[in-house]
Structures are given as C-alpha cells and as structure tokens.
KEKE-3310 file (N, C-alpha, C; in steps of 0.2 Angstrom, whole numbers, plus 5000, padded with zeros to 4 digits):
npx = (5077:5084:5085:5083:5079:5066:5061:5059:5050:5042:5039:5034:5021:5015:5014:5005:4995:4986:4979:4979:4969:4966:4975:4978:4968:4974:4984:4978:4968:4979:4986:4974:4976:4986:4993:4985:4995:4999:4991:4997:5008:5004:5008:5018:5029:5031:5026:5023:5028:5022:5012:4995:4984:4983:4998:5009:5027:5031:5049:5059:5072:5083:5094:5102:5093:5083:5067:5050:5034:5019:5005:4989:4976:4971:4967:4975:4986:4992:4994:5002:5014:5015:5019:5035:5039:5039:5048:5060:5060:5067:5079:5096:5104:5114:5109:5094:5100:5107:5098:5085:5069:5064:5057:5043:5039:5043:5031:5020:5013:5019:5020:5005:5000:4993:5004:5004:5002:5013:5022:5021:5025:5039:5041:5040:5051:5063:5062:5063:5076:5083:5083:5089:5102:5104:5105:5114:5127:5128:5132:5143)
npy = (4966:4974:4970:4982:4992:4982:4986:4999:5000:4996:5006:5017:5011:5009:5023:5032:5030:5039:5037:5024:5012:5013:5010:4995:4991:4990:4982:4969:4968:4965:4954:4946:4941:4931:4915:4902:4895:4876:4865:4856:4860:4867:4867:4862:4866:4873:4883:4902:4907:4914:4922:4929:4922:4909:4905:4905:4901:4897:4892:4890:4884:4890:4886:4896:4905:4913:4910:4912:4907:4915:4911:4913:4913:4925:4939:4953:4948:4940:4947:4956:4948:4943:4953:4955:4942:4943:4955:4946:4937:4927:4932:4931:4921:4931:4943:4942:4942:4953:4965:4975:4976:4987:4997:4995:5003:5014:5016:5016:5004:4995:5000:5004:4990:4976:4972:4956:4955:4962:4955:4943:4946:4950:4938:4930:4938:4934:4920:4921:4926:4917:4906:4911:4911:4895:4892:4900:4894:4881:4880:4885)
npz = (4876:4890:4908:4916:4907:4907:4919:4918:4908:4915:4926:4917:4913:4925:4930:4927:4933:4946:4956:4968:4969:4954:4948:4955:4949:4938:4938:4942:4930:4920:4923:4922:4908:4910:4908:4919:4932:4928:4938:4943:4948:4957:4969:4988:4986:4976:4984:4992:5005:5021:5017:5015:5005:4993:4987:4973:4965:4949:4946:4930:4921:4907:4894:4900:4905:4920:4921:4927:4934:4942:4951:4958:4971:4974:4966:4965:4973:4963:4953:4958:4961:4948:4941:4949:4942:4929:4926:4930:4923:4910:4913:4917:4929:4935:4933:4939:4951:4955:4952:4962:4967:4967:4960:4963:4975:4970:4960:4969:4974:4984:4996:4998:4998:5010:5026:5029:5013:5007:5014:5007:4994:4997:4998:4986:4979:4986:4985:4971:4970:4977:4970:4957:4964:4966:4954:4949:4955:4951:4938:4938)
capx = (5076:5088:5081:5083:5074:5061:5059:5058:5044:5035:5036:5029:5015:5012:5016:5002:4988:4988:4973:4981:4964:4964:4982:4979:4963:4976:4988:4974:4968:4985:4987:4969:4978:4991:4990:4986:4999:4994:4988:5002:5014:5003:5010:5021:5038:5033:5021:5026:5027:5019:5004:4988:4982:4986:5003:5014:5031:5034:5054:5061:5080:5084:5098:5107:5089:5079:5059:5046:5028:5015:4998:4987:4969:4970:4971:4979:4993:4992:4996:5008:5018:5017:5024:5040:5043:5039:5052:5065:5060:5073:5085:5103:5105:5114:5104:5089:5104:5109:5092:5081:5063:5062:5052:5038:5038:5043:5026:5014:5012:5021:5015:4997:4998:4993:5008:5003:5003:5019:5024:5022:5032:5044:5043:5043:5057:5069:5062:5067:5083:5086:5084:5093:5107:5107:5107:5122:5130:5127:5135:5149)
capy = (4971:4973:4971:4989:4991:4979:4990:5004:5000:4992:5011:5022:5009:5011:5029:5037:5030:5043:5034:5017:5008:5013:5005:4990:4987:4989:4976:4964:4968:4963:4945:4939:4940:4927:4907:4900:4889:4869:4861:4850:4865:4873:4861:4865:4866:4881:4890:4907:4905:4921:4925:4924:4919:4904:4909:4899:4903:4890:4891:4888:4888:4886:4889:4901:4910:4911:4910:4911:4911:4916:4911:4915:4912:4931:4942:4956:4944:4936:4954:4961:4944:4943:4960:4952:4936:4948:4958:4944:4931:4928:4934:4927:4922:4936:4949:4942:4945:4960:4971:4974:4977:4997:5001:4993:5007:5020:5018:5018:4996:4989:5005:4999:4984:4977:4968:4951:4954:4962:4951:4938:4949:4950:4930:4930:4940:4929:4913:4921:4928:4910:4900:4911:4909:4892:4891:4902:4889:4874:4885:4888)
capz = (4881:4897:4913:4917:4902:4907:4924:4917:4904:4920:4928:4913:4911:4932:4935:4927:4938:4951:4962:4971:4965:4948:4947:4958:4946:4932:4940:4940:4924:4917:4928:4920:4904:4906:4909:4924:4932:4928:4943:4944:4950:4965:4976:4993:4984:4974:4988:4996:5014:5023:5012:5017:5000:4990:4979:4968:4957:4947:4941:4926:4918:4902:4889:4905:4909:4923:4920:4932:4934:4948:4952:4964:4973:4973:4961:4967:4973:4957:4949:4960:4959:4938:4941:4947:4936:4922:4928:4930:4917:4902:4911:4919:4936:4938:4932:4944:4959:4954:4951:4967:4962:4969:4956:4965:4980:4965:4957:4975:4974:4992:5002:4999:4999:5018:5029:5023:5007:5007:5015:5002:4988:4997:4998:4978:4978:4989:4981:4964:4968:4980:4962:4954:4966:4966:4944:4947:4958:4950:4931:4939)
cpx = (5080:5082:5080:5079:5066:5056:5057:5051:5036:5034:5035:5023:5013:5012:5008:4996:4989:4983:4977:4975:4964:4971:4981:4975:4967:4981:4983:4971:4974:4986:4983:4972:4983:4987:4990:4991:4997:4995:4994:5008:5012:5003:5016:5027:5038:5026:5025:5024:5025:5015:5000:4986:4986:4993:5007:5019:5034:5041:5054:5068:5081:5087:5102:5100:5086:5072:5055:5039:5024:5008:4995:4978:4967:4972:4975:4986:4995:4996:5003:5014:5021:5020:5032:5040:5041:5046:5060:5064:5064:5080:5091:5102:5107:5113:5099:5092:5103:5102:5088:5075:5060:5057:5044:5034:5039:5037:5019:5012:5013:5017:5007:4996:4997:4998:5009:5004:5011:5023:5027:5024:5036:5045:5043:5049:5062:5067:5065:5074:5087:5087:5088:5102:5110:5107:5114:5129:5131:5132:5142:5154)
cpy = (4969:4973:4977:4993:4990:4984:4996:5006:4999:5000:5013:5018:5009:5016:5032:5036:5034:5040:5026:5011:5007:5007:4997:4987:4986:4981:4969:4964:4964:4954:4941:4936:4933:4920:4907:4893:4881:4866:4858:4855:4868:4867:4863:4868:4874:4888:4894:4905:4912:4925:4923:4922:4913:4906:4906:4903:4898:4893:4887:4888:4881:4890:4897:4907:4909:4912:4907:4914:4910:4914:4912:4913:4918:4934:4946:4953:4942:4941:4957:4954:4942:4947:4956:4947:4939:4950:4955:4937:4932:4932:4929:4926:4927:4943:4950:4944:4950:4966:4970:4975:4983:4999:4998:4999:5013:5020:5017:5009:4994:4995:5007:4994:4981:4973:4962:4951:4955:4958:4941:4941:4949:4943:4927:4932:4937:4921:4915:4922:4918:4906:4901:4910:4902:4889:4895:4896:4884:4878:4885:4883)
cpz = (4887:4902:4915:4913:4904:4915:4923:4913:4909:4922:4925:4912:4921:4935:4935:4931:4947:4958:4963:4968:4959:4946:4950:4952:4940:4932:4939:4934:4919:4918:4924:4912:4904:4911:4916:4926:4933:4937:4949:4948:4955:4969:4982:4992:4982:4980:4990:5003:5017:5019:5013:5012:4999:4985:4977:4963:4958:4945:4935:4925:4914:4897:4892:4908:4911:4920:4925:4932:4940:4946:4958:4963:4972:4970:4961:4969:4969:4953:4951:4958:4952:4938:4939:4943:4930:4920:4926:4925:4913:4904:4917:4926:4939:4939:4937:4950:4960:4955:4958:4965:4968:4967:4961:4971:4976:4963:4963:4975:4982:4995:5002:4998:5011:5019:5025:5018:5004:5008:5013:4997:4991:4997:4991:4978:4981:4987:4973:4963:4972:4972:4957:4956:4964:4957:4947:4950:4954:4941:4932:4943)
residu = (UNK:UNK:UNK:UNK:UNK:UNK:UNK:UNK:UNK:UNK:UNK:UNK:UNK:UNK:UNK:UNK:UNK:UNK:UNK:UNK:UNK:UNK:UNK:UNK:UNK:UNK:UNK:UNK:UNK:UNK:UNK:UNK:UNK:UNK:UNK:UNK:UNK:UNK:UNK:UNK:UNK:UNK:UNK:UNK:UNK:UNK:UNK:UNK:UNK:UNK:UNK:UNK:UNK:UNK:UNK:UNK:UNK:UNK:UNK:UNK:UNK:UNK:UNK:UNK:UNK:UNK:UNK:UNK:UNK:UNK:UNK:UNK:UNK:UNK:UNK:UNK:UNK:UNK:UNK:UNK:UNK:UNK:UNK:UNK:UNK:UNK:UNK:UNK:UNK:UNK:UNK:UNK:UNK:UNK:UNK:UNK:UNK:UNK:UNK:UNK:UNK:UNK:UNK:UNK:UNK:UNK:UNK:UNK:UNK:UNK:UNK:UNK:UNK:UNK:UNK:UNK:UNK:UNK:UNK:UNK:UNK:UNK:UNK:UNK:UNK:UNK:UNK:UNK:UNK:UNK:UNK:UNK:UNK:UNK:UNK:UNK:UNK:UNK:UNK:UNK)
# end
C-alpha cells in the first residue's frame, strides 16, 4: 500500500464519526491496541518537546524504510500521534518528506485538539520528517 493509499484508508476509517468525541474515543480505542514503547526508549532523545504530556517516537530504519513508534502518558496523544507513524511507517525517506499529514485537519482531529496538543503533533511530524531527512542524507 502507497502512502497516499495509507492516508486515504486513514480518512474513510475517520470521516464517518460526525461527533469530535465519538472519533477522538475511536482514536484511543485504536492506540490501546498496539505495543507499548520498552522503557528503555522513553528517554529525552526521543521526547516531543512542547507537549504537555509525556510523548515518545522511537525511529527506526531499515532495508531503505523509515519506522516509527509513539507512546504516550496520554491517550489521546498516544492516538493522535500512532495516527502519524502509521501513516509514515514502511515507507522511504522520501515519501515521509514529500506527504504532509492534511488529512488530519480533513477528518476534524488538529481543530479539536487544544494548542498544546497540537502543538505536540506537530512536534511528531518535524521529528519524523527531521529523521527522515537525515536517512536521506546519510544514502546519498
């Protein structure tokens, strides 16, 4: 599945919650399912900086594709940021350059979240695209 692909699957599975809660409760719903990050990775290298919560994306790269996972004290930040590394996991460095994550303001997500919060997606999304930069660097 293409990234474009992958965003697009994310908006039919976030469009049809017309209530901001029901969807947010969906976004956490989804988060509890996956692993928690080991111990040993919620350290200051991979913190977000400007989140009032605790939040963590560990990088990965491997065999040319970036992978990336979130965890959080909170769940709702836990969710909104599994969004992204969903999004840009398995794929190139310069796939994670290229695609901006829209869709998140296309399905009602950034324009409820408060300041803060937002403010920490968008600190996911420049730690992911920063790691993808420098994998692209270092390839090249």
């Amino acid at each position: 599945m293409t990234i474009d692909e992958k965003r697009d699957q994310l908006i039919e599975e976030l469009m049809p919650f017309e209530d901001p809660f029901e969807r947010f409760a969906y976004v956490i719903d989804r988060a509890k399912g996956l692993d928690p990050l080991p111990e040993d990775y919620k350290i200051d290298t991979f913190l977000i900086k400007g989140c009032i919560s605790q939040l963590w994306v560990f990088p990965n790269f491997n065999e040319g594709k970036c992978r990336f996972q979130a965890d959080s004290d909170a769940s709702i930040t836990k969710g909104t940021a599994s969004l992204l590394c969903e999004l840009y996991s398995d794929e190139t460095p310069e796939e994670v350059i290229r695609l901006e994550p829209d869709f998140l303001s296309e399905v009602g997500i950034t324009q409820h979240l408060s300041p803060n919060r937002r403010n920490g997606l968008t600190g996911v999304r420049e730690k992911i695209k920063a790691y993808a930069q420098m994998q692209l660097e270092r390839t090249h």
